[in-house]
N, C-alpha and C positions, 0 to 999 in steps of 0.2 A: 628334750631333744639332745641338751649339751651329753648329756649321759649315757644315752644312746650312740653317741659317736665314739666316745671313749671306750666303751666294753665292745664296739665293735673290732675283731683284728683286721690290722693292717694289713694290707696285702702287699708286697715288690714288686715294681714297677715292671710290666711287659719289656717297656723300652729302656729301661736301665740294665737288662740282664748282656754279659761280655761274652760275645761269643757265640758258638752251639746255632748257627746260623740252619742249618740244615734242619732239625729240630723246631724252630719258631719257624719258619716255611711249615714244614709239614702241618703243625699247628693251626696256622695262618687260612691253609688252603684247605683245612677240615671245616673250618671256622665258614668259610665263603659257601662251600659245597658239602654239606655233611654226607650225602651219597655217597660220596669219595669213600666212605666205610671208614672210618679212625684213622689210628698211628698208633704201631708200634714202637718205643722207644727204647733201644736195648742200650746198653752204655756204663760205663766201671761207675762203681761209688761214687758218690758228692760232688756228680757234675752239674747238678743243680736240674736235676729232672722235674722232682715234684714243685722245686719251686716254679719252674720254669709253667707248668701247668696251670697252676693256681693262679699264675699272674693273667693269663689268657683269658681264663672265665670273668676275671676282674675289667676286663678291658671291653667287653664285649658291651653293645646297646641292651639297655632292657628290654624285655619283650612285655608284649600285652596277652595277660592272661583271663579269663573266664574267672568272677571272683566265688571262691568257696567252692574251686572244681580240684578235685585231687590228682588229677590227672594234669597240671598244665594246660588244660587247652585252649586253642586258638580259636578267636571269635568267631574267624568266614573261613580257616580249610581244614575242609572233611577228615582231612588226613591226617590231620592232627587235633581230632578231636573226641572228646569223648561220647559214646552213645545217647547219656543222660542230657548233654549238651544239644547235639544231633533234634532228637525228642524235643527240650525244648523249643530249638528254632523251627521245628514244624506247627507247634501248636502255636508259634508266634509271639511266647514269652519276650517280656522284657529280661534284655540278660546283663548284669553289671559287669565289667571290667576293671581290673587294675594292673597297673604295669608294676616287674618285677627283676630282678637281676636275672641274667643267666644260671638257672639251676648250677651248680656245682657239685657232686654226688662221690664221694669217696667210698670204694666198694673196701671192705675188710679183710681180710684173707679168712678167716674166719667164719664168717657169713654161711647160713644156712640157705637153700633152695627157696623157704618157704619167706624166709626175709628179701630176698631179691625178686621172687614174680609177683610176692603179696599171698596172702592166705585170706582162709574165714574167720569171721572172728567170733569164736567159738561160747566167749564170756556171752555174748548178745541171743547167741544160739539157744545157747541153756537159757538163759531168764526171760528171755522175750519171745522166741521161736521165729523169732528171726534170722534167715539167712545174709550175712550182710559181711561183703568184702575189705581187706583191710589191706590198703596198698601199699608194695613194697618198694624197694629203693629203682628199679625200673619206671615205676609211674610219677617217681620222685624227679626223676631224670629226664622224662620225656622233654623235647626242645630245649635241652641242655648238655651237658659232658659230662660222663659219666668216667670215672677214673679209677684204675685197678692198678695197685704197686704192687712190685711183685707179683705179674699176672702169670706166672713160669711157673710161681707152687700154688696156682688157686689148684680145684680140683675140675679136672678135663669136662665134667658135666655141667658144671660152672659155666665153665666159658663159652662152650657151647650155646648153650639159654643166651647169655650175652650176645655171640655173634649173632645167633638167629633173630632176637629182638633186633636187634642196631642194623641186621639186613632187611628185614623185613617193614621194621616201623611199628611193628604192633609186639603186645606183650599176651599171648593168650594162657588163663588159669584154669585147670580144670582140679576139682577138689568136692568131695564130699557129695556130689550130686551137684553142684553147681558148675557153672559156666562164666567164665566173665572174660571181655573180649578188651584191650586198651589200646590206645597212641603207646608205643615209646620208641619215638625218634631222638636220637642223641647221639653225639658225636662218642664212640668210643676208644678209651685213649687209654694203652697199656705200657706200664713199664717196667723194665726189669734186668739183673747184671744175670751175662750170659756163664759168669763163673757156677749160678750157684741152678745152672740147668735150662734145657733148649726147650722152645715150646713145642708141641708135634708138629710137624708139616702143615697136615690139613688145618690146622688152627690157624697157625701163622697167616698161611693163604687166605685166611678171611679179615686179614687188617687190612685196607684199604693199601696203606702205607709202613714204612718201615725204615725208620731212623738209626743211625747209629751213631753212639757220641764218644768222643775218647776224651780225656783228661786234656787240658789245656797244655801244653809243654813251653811254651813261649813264656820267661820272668817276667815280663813285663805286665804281659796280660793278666797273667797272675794274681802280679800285689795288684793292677786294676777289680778284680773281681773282689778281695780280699780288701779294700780299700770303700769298694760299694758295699759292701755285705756289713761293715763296721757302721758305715754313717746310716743307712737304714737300721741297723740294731740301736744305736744310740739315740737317731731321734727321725722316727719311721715319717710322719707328718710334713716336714720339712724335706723329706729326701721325697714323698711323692709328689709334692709343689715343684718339687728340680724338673721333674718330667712331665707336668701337667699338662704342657703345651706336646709334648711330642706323642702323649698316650692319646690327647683329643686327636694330632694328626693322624693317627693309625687308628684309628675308631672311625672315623669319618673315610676313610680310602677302606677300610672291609665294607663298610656301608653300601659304599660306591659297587664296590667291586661284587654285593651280592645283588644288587638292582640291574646290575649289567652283564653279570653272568649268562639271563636268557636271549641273549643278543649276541655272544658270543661264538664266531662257526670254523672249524677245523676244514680244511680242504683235502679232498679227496686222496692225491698223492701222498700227504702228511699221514693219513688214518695209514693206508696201504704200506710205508715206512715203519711206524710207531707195531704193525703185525706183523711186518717182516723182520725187525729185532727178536719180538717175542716167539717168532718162529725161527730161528735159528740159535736164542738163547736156550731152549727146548722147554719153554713154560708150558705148565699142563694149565688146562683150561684156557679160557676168554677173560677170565678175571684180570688178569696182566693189562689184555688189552684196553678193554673198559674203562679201569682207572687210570689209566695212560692219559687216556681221550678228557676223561670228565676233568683230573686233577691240569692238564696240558690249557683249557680252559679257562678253568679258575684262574689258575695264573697267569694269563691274556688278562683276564678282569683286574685280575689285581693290581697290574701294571697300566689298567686306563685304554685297553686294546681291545678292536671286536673282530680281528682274525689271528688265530694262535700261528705262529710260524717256529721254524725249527729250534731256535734257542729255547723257546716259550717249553719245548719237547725235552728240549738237551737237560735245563732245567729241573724238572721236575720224576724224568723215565728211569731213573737210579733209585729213588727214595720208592717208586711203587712197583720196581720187577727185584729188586735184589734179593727178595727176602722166598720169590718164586722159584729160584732155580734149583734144579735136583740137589743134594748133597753128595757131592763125590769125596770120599774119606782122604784119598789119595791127592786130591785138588791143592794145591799149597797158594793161589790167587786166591784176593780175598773177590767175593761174590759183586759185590759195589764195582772194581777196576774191571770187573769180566762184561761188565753189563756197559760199562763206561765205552771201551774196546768194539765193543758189536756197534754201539750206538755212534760210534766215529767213524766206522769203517760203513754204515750203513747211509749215515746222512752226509756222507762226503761225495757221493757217488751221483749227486747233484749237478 
């Protein structure tokens, strides 16, 4: 066991990280509500993006999974579960469980189609003549976060398959004459510097959310970050004992806040506000609106509240419309202050 802990890596603390406040929300609130569709996290070199990810899946409660099911699945919902699972609890099998960390899923840039939805597995094909599925990093990731660096140069068909899984909830394979249908529900969480190219439109609109991080500028903060980032290299064990107590308090309030999220209810006036921004910010589709609603919630929940009111709005209606509005070439406002601007001039009129 001593062994086993040693060759495990350490991870950085959730709650140690300085800064990037905007970012750990968004995080936070995919975390509570993964509906919310991901986060996009666009932001200059070594602001601590990936680490800031890694630390999140670390922080999360384990779940209880279905043991020897490749798919993640959950014991009692459907929806997260696999067919062969399904089957069994008809015939009324005994099914074992064990509990397990938050999947954490690093997508490659690299990656082939047939590594991500899962293929046949063709060795079994030839020797046995059996058809028999070989899952890929989607059923890896089901009821986990699934994490794409650099998600600006995957390839467009890529991300696609992505968004459609992570909206839909399901992974479906068709290959060779076969069919095979799965769970994958996952938080999907992309990131990438906008120097090195834009994502399309239509893609972007399918992040739930949309972060942007700039480089610290304050010294202070700084040597702070540069100060944490040493004593965790030098002796990683002891820096996560520093936070122990504050990573159980934010494990225990997402907890909270995901048990209380189905209790949480938006008023009428508030929804008709939150559409009247999006309808005068000129957002194409309902998408804007949606995630307004669901993420506007979650953050009611997270904050221990079961009716969302306008700050709970103010909060949260930047990180999920900025990344929706047209591109105007001639525009010199950044997209964030424009959506800030409507959002004051709209719930002021209160």
């Amino acid at each position: 066991m001593s062994i086993a802990k040693d060759t495990t890596r350490p991870v950085f603390p959730f709650t140690a990280i300085v800064g990037q406040e905007e970012m750990k929300l968004a995080l936070i609130l995919n975390v509570i509500d993964p509906k919310i569709g991901g986060v996009m996290i666009m932001g200059d070199r070594g602001t601590g993006k990936s680490t800031t990810i890694r630390a999140i899946a670390d922080l999360l409660p384990e779940i209880e999974i279905v043991e020897d099911d490749l798919f993640n699945s959950h014991i009692s919902d459907y929806e997260l579960m696999a067919d062969s699972v399904k089957k069994k609890i008809e015939k009324n099998e005994i099914i074992n469980t064990k509990f397990i960390k938050v999947p954490m899923v690093d997508l490659p840039l690299g990656a082939t189609e047939d590594r991500v939805c899962g293929t046949i597995d063709i060795e079994k094909a030839l020797t046995e003549g059996i058809k028999t599925f070989e899952p890929g990093l989607l059923a890896k990731a089901n009821r986990g976060i699934l994490y794409v660096d650099e998600v600006n140069l995957l390839d467009d068909h890529l991300v696609d398959i992505l968004l459609d899984s992570a909206a839909s909830g399901w992974n479906t394979v068709e290959r060779e004459g076969i069919s095979i249908r799965h769970p994958a529900r996952f938080v999907l969480v992309g990131s990438g510097n906008p120097e090195e190219g834009e994502l399309r439109p239509q893609l972007l609109d399918r992040f739930g959310m949309h972060a942007e991080i700039r480089t610290v500028k304050e010294p202070s903060l700084r040597v702070q970050i540069v100060e944490q980032r040493s004593k965790f290299d030098s002796d990683p064990y002891s820096c996560i004992k520093e936070f122990e107590e504050e990573q159980k308090n934010l494990k225990t309030k997402i907890i909270e806040a995901q048990s209380l999220l189905s209790n949480v209810t938006i008023d009428y006036d508030l929804r008709v506000k939150i559409s009247e921004v999006c309808g005068e910010l000129d957002v194409d589709g309902l998408r804007g609106d949606i995630v307004t609603n669901r993420a506007a919630k979650a953050f009611a929940a997270y904050k221990n509240k079961e009716q969302v009111d306008a700050s709970d709005i103010k909060e949260v209606i930047t990180l999920c419309l900025r990344h929706r509005l047209r591109k105007d070439p001639l525009e010199t406002m950044d997209s964030g202050l424009k959506v800030k601007q409507v959002v004051n001039r709209v719930f002021s009129l209160e």
